[in-house]
Backbone bond lengths (Angstrom), bond angles and torsions (degrees), N, CA, C in turn:
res aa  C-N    CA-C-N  psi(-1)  N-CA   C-N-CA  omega(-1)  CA-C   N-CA-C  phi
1 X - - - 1.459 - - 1.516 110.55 -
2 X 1.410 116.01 169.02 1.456 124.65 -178.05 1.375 113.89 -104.26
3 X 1.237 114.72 120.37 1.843 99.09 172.80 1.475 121.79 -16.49
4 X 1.621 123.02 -67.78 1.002 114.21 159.12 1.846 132.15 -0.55
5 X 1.264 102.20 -68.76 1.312 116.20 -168.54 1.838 99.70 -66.03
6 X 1.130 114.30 -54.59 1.643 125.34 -155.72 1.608 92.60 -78.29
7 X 1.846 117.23 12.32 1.722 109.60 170.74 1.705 90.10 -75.91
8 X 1.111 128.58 -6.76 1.387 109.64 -157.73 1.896 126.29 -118.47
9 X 1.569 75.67 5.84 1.391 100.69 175.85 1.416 142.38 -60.58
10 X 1.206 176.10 36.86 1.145 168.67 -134.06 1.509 118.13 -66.62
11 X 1.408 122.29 91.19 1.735 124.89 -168.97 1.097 101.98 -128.16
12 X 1.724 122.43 126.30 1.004 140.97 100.89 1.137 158.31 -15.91
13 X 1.601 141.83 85.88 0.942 145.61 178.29 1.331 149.01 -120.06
14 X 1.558 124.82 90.63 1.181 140.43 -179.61 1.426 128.50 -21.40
15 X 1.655 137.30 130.67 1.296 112.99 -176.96 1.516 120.65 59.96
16 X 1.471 116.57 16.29 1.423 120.52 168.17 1.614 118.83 -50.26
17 X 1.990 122.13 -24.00 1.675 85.62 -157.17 1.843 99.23 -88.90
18 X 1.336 114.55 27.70 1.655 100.23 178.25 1.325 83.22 -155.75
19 X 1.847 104.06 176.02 1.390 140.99 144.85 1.336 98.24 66.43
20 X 2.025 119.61 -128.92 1.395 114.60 172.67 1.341 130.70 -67.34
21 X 1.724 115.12 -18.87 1.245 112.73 175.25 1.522 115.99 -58.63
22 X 1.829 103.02 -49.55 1.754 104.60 -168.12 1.708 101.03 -64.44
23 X 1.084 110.74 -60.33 1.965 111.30 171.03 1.204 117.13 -28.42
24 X 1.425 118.55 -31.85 1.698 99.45 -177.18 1.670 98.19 -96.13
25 X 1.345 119.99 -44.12 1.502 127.84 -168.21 1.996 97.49 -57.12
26 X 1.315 109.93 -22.21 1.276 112.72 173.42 1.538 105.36 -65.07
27 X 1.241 103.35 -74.70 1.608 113.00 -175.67 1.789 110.76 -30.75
28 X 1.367 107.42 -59.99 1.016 112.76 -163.46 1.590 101.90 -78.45
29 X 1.309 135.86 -16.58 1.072 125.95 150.33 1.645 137.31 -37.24
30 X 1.254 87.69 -39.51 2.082 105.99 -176.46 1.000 103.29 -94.41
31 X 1.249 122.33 -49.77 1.627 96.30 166.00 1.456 126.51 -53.50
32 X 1.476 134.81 -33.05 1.450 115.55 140.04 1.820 75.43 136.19
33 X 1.093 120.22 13.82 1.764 124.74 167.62 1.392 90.47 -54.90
34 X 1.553 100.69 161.77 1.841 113.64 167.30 1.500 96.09 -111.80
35 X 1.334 95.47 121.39 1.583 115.15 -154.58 1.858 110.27 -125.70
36 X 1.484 132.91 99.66 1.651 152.78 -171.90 1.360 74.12 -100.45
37 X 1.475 97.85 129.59 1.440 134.56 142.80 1.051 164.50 -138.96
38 X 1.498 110.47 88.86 1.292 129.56 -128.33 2.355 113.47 -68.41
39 X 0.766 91.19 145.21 1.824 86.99 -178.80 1.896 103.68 -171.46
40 X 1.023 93.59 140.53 1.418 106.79 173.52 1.739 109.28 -65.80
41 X 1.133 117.51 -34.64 1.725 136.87 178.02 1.339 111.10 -80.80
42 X 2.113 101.58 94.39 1.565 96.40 -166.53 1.697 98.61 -76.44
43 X 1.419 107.77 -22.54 1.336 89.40 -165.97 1.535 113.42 -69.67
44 X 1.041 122.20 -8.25 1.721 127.92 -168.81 1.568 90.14 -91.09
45 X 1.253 115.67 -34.50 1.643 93.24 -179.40 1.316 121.17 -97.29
46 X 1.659 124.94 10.64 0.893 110.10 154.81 1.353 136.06 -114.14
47 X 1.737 110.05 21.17 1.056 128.26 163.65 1.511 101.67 -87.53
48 X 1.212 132.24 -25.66 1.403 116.83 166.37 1.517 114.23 -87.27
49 X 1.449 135.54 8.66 1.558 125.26 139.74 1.603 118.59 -57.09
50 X 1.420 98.39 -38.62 1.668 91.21 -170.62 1.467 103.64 -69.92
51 X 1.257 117.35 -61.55 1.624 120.87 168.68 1.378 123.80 -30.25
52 X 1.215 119.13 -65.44 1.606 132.79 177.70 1.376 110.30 -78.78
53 X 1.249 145.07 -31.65 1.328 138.30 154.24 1.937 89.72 91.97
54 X 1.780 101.37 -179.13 1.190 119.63 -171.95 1.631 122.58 -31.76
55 X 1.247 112.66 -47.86 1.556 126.02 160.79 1.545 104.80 -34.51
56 X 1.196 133.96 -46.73 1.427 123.46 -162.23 2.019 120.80 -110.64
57 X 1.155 102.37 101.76 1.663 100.42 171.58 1.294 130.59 -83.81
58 X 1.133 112.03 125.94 1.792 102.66 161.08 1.170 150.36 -86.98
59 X 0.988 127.58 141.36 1.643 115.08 -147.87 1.484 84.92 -144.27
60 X 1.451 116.87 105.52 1.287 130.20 177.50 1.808 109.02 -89.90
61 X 1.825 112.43 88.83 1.457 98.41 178.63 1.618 93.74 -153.03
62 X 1.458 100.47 172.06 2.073 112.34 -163.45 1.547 94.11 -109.10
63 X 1.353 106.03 88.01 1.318 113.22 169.57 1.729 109.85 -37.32
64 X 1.223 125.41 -21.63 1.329 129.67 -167.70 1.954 127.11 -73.60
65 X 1.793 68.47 -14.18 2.090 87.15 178.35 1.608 94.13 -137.59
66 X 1.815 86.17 112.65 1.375 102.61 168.23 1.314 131.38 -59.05
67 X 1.596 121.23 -7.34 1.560 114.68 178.70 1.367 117.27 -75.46
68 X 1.480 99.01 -19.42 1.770 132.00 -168.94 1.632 99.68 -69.79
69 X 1.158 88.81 -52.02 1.792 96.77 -164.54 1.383 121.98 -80.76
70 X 1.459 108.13 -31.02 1.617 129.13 161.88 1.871 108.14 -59.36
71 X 0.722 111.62 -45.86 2.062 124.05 175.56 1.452 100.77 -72.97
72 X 1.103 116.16 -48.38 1.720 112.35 -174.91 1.652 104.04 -66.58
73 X 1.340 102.12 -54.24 1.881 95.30 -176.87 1.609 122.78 -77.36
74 X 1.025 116.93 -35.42 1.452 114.37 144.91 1.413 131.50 -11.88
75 X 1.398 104.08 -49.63 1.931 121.09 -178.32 1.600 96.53 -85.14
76 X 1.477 117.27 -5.98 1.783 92.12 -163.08 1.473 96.37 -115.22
77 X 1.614 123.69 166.85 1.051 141.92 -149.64 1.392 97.81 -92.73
78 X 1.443 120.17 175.19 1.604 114.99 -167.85 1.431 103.20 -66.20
79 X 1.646 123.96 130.78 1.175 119.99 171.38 1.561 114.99 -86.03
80 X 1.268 101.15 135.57 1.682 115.13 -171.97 2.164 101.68 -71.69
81 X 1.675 87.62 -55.26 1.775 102.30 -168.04 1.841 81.24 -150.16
82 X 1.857 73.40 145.52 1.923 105.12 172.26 1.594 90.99 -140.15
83 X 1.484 79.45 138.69 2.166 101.53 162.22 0.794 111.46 -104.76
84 X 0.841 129.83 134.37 1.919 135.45 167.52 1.515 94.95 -100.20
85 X 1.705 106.54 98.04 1.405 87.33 161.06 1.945 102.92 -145.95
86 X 1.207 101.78 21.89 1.390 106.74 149.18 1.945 121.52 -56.93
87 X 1.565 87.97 118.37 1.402 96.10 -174.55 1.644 123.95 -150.16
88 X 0.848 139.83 158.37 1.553 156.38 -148.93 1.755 111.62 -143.51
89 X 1.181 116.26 116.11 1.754 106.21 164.39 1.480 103.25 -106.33
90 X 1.151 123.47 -12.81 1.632 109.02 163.55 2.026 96.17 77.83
91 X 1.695 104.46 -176.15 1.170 110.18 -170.73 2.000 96.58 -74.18
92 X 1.453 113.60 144.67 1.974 126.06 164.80 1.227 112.27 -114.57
93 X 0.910 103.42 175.36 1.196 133.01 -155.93 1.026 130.21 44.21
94 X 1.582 124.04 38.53 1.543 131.63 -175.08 1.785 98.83 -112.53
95 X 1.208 89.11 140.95 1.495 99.23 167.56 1.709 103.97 -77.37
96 X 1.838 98.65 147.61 1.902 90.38 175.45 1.263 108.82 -57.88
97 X 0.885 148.02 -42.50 1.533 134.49 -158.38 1.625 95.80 -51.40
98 X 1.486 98.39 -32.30 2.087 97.66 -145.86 1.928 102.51 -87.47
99 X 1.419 111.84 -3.02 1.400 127.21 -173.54 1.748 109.13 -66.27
100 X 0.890 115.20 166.18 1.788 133.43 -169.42 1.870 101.95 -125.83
101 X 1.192 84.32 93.62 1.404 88.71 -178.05 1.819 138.92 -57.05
102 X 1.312 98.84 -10.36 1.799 123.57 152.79 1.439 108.30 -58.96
103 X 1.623 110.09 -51.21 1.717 107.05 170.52 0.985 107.19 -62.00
104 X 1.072 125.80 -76.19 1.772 128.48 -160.67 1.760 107.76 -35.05
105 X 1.806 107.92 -38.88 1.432 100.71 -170.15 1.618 96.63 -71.71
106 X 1.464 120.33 -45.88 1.458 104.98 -157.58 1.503 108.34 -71.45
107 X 1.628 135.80 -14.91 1.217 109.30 155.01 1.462 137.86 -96.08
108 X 1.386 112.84 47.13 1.355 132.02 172.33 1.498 75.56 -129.54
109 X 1.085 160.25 -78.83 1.661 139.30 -167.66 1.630 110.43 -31.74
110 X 1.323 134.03 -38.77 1.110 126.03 174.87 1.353 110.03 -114.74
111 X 1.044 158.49 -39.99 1.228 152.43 169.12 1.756 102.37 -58.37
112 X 1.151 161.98 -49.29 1.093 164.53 -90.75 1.645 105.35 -171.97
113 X 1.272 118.81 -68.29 1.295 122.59 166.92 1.417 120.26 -55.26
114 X 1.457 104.52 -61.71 1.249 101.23 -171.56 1.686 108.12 -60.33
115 X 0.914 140.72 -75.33 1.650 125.61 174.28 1.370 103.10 -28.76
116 X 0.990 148.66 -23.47 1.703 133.25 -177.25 1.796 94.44 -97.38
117 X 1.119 130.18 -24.80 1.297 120.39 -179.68 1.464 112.86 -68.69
118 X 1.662 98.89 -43.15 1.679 100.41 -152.48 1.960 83.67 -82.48
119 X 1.366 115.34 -32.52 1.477 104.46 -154.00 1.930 105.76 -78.34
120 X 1.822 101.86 -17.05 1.424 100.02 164.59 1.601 122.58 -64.89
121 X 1.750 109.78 -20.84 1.440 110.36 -171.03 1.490 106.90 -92.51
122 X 0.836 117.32 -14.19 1.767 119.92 153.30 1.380 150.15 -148.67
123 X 1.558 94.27 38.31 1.739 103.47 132.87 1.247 137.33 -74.77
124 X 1.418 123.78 -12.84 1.439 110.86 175.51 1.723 110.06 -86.48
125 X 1.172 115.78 -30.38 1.726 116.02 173.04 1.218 114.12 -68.60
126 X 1.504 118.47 -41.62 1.170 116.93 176.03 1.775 126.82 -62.56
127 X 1.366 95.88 -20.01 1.832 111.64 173.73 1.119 118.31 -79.56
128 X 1.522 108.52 -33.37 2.124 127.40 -176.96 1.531 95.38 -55.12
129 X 1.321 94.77 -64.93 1.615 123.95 -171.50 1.954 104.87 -50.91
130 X 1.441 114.78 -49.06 1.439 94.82 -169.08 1.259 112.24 110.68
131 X 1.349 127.69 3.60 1.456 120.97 -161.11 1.485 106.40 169.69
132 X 1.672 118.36 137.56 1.021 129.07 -171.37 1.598 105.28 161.76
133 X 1.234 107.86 133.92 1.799 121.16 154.36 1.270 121.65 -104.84
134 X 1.314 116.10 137.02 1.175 127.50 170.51 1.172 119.99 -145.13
135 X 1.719 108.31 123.82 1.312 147.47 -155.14 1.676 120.92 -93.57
136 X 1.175 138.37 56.48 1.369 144.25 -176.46 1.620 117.55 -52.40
137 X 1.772 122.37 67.80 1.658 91.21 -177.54 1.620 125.77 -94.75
138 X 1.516 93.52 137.43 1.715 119.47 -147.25 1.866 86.31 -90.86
139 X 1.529 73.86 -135.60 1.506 85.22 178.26 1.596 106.44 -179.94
140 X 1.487 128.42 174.07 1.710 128.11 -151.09 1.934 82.60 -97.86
141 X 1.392 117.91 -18.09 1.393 138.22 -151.46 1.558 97.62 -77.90
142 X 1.821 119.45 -34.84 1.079 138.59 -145.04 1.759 77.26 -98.95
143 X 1.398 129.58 -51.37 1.609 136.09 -163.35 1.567 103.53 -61.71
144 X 1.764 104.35 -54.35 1.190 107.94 -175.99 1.788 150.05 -124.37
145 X 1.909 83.49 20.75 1.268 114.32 -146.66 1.748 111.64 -5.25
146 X 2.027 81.70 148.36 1.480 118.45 178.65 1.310 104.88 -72.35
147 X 1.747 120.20 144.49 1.141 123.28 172.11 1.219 102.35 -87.12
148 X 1.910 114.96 147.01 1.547 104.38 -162.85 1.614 115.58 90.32
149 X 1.117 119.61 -2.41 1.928 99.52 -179.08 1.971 79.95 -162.25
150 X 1.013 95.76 84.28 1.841 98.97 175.70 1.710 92.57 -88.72
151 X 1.169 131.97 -27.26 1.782 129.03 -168.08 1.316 103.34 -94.21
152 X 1.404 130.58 -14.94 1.731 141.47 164.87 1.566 108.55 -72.26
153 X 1.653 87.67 -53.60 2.148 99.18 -164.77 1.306 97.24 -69.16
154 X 1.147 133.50 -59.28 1.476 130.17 172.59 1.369 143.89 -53.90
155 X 1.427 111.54 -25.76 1.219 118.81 158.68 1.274 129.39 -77.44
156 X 1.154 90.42 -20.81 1.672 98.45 173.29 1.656 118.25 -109.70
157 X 1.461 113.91 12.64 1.361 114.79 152.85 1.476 108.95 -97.50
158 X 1.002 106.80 -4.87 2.195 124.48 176.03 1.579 78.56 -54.63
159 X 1.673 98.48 -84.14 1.372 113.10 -167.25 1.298 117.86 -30.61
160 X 1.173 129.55 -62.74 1.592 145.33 -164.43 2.092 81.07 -69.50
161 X 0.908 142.12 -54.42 1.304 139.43 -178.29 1.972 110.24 -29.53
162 X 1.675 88.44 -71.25 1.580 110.68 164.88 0.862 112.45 -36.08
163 X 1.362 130.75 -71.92 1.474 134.33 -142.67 2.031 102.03 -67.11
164 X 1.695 101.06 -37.92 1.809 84.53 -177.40 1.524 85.65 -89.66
165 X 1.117 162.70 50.73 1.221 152.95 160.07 1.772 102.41 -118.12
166 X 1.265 114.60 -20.45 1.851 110.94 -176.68 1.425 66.32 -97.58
167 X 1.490 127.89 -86.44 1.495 137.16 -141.05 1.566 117.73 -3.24
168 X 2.004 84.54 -61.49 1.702 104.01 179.26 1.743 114.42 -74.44
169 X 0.997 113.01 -22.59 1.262 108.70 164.15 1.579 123.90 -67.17
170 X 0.782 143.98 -27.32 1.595 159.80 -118.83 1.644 83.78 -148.06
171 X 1.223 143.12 -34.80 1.637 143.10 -174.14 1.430 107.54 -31.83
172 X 1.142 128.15 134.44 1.537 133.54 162.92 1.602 99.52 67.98
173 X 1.420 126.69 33.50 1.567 108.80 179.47 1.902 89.98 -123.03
174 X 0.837 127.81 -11.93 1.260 124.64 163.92 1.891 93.39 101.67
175 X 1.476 113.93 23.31 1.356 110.98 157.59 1.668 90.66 -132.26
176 X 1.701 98.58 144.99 1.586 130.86 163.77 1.371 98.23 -88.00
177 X 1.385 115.13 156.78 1.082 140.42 113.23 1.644 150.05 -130.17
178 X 1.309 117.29 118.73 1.008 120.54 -157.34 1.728 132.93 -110.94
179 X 1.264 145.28 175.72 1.389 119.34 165.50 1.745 87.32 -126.38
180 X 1.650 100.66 159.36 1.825 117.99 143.94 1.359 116.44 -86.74
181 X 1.229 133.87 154.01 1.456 113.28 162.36 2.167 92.76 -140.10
182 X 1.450 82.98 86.46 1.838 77.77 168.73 1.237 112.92 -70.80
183 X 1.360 100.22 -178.84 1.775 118.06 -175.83 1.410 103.52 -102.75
184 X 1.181 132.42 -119.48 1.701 136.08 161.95 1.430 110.95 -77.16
185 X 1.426 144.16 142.34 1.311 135.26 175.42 1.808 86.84 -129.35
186 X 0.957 98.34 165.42 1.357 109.33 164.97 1.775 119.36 -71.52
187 X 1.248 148.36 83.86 1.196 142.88 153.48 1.314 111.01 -116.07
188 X 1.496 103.74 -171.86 1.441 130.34 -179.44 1.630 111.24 -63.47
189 X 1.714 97.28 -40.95 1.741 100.78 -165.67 2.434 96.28 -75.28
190 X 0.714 109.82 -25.10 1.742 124.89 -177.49 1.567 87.79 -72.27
191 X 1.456 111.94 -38.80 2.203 91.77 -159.93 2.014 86.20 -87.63
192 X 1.272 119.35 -1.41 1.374 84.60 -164.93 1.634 100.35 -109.77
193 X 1.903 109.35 6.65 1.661 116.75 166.16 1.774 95.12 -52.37
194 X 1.685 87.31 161.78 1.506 103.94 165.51 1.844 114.09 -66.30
195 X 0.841 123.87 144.83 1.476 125.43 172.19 1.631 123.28 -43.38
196 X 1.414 100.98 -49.48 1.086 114.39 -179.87 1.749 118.89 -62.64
197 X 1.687 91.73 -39.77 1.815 105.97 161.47 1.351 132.37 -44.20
198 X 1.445 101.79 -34.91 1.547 124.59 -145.41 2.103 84.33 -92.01
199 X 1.314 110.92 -51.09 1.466 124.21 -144.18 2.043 73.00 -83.38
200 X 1.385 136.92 -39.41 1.408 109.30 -171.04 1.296 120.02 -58.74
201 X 1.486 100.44 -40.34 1.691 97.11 178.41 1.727 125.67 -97.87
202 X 1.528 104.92 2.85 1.519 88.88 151.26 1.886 131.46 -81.19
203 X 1.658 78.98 -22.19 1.911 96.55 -166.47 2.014 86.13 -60.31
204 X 1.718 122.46 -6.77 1.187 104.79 177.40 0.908 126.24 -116.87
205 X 1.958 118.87 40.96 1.055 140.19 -174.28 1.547 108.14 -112.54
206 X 1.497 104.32 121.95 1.597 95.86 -166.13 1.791 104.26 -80.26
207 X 1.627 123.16 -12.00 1.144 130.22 150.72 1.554 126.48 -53.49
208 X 1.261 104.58 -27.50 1.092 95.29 169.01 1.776 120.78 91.01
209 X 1.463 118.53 -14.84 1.316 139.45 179.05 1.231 122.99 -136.27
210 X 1.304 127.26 166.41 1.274 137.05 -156.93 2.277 88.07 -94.89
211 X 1.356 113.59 168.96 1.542 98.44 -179.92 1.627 76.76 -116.00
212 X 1.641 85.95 -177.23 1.539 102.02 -177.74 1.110 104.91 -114.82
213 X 1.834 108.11 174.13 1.346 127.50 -166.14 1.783 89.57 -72.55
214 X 1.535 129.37 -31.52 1.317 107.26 -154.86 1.806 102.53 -85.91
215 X 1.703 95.46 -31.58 1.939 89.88 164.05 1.585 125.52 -29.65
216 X 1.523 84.60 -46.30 1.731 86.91 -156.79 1.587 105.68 -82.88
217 X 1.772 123.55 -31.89 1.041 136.82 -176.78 1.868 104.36 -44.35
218 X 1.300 95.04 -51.28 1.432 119.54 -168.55 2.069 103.29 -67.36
219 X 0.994 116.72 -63.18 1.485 117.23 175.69 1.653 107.11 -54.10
220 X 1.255 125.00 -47.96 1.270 135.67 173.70 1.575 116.84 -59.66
221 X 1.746 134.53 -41.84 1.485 127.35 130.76 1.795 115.41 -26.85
222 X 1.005 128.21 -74.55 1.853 128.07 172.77 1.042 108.71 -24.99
223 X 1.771 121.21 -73.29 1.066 103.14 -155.42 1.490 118.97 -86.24
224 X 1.566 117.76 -3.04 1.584 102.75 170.47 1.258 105.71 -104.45
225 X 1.329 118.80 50.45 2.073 109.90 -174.00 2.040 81.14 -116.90
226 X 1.090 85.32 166.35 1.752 103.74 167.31 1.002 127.47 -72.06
227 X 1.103 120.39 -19.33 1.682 138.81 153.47 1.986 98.18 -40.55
228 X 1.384 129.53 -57.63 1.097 135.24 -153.57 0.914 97.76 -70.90
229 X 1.321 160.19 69.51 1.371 157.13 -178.66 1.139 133.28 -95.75
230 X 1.369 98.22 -30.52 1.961 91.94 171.82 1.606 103.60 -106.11
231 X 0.806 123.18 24.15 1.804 106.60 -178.01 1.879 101.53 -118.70
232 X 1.353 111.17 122.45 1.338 114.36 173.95 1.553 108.10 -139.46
233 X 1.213 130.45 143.66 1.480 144.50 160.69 1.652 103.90 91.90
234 X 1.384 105.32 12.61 1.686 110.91 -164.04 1.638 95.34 -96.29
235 X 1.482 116.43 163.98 1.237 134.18 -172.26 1.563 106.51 -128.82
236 X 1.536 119.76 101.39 1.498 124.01 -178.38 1.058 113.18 -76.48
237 X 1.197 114.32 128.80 1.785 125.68 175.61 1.299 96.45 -71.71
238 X 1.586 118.06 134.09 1.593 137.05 133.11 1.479 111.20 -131.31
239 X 1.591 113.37 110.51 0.906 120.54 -141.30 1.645 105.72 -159.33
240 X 1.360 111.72 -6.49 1.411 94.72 -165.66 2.037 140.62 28.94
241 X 1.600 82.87 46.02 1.318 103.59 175.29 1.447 125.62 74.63
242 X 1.480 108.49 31.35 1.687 111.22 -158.56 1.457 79.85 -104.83
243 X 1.624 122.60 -46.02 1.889 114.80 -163.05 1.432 84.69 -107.81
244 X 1.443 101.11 139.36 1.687 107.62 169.06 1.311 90.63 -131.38
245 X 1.242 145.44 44.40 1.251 138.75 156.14 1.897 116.72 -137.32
């Protein structure tokens, strides 16, 4: 799409004040979209007002409690496209047996919930309306889970579950829904894995490198533009060649 076009947008974005959230809410900032970005971290989102300027709102709420998220979208204008890319890896390198099952629930409360919260509060407008994208980001973890992160790999095969379960629902109504499922990208939440974490799942990159925030920024523009039109309930590889399916 052309800047032009993305003046007319209304996007949503989950997990905006770091990593893939701020990278895409960036992107879609310059192109001149009207761009909510939601994060529990007011101060991170309002250091990205000053940065991103009028184009970008903050919307300080816990995707993880639906009363929260139902009241927050309520106040906002018809959403065009939402990302779900609020996310959690919780404690690694534990074998399941060795996990704390309070953790395990709270990152399926935000990794898992929250995309089912925010994407229940606008699919039905987006169906009235005729039009809407929706953006699920998964993970390669969710395809083939990592040994060591059973509350990451699973919640995010939840997700990848959802996404062809709305996708096909949503078929022929002139809303998608879709998931990403990268491999390692470069953020904040990747530098603060254990080392040893970090080196299992690149050593299973047939690239050989971690991808970047602007790879994914860029595949993530595609699939919520109007251009994307026939693909719904599908899960896009970024992956540097680890998922070929």
């Amino acid at each position: 799409m052309t800047p032009q076009n993305w003046k007319t947008q209304q996007i949503v974005v989950t997990g905006a004040g770091s990593g893939l959230g701020r990278a895409i809410c960036t992107r879609f900032a310059h192109l001149e979209a009207s761009v909510r970005g939601i994060d529990v971290h007011k101060a991170h989102l309002e250091e990205m007002r000053v940065v991103l300027g009028d184009n970008f709102i903050p919307v300080v709420c816990d995707v993880s409690n639906w009363e929260e998220v139902a009241s927050v979208f309520e106040r906002f204008p018809s959403v065009d496209v939402l990302v779900n890319s609020a996310g959690i890896t919780g404690r690694t390198n534990l074998k399941s047996h060795e996990t704390d099952a309070a953790e395990v629930e709270q990152v399926f409360r935000i990794n898992f919930f929250g995309s089912y919260h925010t994407s229940k509060a606008v699919l039905p407008k987006m169906l009235s309306r005729g039009y809407g994208r929706l953006l699920h980001i998964a993970s390669i973890a969710g395809k083939e889970g990592n040994a060591g992160m059973l509350a990451y790999s699973a919640s995010k095969a939840a997700v990848i579950g959802m996404t062809k379960v709305q996708g096909k629902e949503v078929a022929g109504t002139g809303v998608t829904v879709n998931a990403l499922a990268p491999a390692v990208i470069q953020t904040p939440m990747v530098h603060a894995l254990p080392e040893q974490q970090v080196k299992y799942m690149t050593d299973k990159i047939p690239m050989a490198r971690c991808g970047t925030l602007d790879e994914l920024v860029a595949m993530v523009e595609f699939i919520v533009s109007p251009s994307c039109s026939y693909t719904t309930g599908f899960t896009f590889d970024l992956s540097g060649g680890r998922a070929t399916y």
